[in-house]
C-alpha positions, 0 to 999 in steps of 0.5 A: 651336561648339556653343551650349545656351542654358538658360532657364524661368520664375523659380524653376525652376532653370534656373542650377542645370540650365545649371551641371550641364550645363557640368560634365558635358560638361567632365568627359566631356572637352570644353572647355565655357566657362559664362556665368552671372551666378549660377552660381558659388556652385554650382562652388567649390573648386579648379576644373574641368579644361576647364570656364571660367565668365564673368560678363557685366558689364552695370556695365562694359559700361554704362561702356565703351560710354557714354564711346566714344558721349560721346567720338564725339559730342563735337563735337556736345555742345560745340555744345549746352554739355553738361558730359560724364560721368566714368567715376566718375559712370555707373550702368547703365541699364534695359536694360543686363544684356540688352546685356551678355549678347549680348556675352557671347555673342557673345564665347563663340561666338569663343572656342576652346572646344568648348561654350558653356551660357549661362544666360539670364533668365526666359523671357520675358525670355529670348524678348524678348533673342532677338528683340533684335538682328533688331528692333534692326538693322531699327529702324537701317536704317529710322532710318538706311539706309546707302544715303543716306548723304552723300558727305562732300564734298557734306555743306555744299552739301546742308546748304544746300539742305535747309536743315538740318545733315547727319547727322554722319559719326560717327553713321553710323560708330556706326550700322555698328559696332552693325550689325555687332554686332547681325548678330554676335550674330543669327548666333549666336543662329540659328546651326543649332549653337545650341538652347534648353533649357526648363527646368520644374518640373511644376505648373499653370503649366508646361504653359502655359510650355512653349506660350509657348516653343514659340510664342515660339522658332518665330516666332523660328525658333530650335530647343528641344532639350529640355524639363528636367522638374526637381526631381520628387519621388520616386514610392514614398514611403509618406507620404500627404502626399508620395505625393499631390504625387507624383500631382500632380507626374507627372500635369504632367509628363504633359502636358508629355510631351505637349506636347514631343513626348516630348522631356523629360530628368527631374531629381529633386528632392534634398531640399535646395538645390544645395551644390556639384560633387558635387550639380550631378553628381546633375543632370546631364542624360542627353542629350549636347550633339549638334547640335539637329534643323534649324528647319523650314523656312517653306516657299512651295507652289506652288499656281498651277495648282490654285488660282492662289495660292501658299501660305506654310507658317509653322509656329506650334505651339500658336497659337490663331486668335483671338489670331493677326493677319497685316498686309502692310507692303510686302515684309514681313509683320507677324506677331502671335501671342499675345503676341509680334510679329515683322516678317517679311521676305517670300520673293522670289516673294511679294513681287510677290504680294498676300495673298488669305487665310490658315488655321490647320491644326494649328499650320501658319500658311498664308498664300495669295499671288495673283500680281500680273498686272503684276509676274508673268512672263508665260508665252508 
């Protein structure tokens, strides 16, 4: 299934652009399922043929997941005489709408529809959401790793010999039933079907929106298919005033051209708010909902006979090298750019290799690896 995640900064219309890029593809004829926690004051009236809108329910999903984990735990709550939590009583915690909305989108990517549009938070909101389940599932299996889980039948005599309880069997359960979700919702999200589109309003902050997604979505690994230039005032207004926000207006958007390689879809602005089908038409996006180009690859180059070292290319467009640290943690490296973080696991052949440098060429991240000599193969 093809899957267009919308986002931008706060304002710019990005709930506006998701709900006028679900219609256009149900009214050209596909079956398009949009997820929006907003969008549905913008679609009234009797409906549209092939088009079905979903809300997340982060209340109900709060509520759902909370009474299964008291139910789970129950024999451990009655050891610490805790009194449990009615359904009536549960308010959703911090936390809980960016839960619902994974759900909501792995549920999406199971449905039988042809396209998904699903409208995300802010963007850095949106950036931290992505990144959720590939940092959730690394915490479980550090905290947690299934492979030193117990056998049941050995549980009371190594409680003995520790000297402290076991592990429940019920929180390994728990821990699996979140993996498994967690990697559901990570398959989506880095599906080779999935993009995000950036959504953005010409202006002084939009240039430097669009470096923050493009760094973010690349450490991420995650394709952006396109930058929404919204709301753009038109260009042959006689009024002084108008013509010079124009000038303005165009002279970002410019730089957004520039800084999405061309890649930048136009939306006028239509003088009002958006009221409706009819208004949501004039904003449709010209570009059709195709599969994104592939995520270029983190390739390693093979540099042993010229310069003894392999070389890890990572591509990190618009990184700065002073707010750019690499950190080798066993068989990972913890990547730090700009105000992003990411723990990537290491290729097979670097992992018998130490870090003996790295260089910033152009957004390229090269990351030079010095085989080991005792855990290399040797060559007769």
């Amino acid at each position: 299934m093809r899957i267009i995640l919308v986002t931008g900064p706060g304002g710019a219309g990005r709930t506006t652009v998701a709900a006028a890029t679900a219609l256009a593809e149900a009214r050209a004829g596909r079956r398009v399922l949009l997820v929006s926690e907003d969008a549905d004051p913008l679609l009234t009236g009797d409906g549209e043929p092939g088009l079905r809108v979903t809300r997340p329910e982060p209340a109900a999903d709060f509520r759902r997941e909370f009474l299964a984990l008291q139910a789970r735990s129950g024999t451990a709550l009655d050891l610490l005489g805790a009194s449990p939590f009615e359904e009536a009583e549960l308010t959703e915690l911090p936390g809980s709408r960016q839960f619902a909305l994974l759900r909501s989108l792995r549920d999406a990517a199971q449905g039988d529809h042809e396209l998904a549009v699903v409208d995300l938070p802010p963007l850095p909101e949106a950036l931290a959401v992505l990144a959720l389940p590939e940092q959730l599932r690394r915490y479980l299996r550090r905290l947690l790793p299934t492979e030193r889980q117990a056998a049941r039948a050995l549980r009371p005599m190594l409680a003995q010999l520790a000297g402290v309880p076991m592990p429940a069997q019920w929180l390994y359960e728990t821990t699996a039933r979140w993996e498994e979700e967690l990697a559901a919702v990570q398959a989506v999200v880095e599906a080779p079907t999935t993009s995000v589109r950036l959504v953005l309003e010409p202006g002084p902050a939009a240039g430097r929106a669009l470096r923050t997604a493009r760094l973010g979505l690349a450490l991420q690994r995650l394709a952006l298919d396109a930058v929404v230039a919204n709301r753009l005032l038109p260009a042959d207004s006689e009024d002084p005033w108008l013509a010079g926000l124009t000038t303005q207006q165009h002279r970002h958007l410019a730089e957004l051209r520039t800084g999405a390689a061309g890649v930048v879809d136009e939306l006028p602005h239509l003088g009002r708010d958006p009221r409706g089908p009819e208004d949501l038409t004039l904003l449709a996006s010209a570009r059709p909902a195709a599969l994104p180009a592939p995520v270029p690859e983190w390739s390693v180059e093979d540099r042993r006979e010229e310069d003894g070292v392999l070389v890890w290319h990572i591509a990190l467009p618009g990184a700065v090298k002073d707010d750019l640290s690499l950190v080798r943690r066993g068989d990972e490296l913890l990547l730090t750019v700009g105000g992003f973080r990411r723990n990537v696991p290491l290729p097979g052949a670097l992992r018998r290799c130490a870090v003996s440098g790295a260089g910033l060429v152009d957004g390229d991240l090269r990351v030079r690896f010095t085989p080991d000599p005792g855990l290399w193969p040797r060559t007769p």
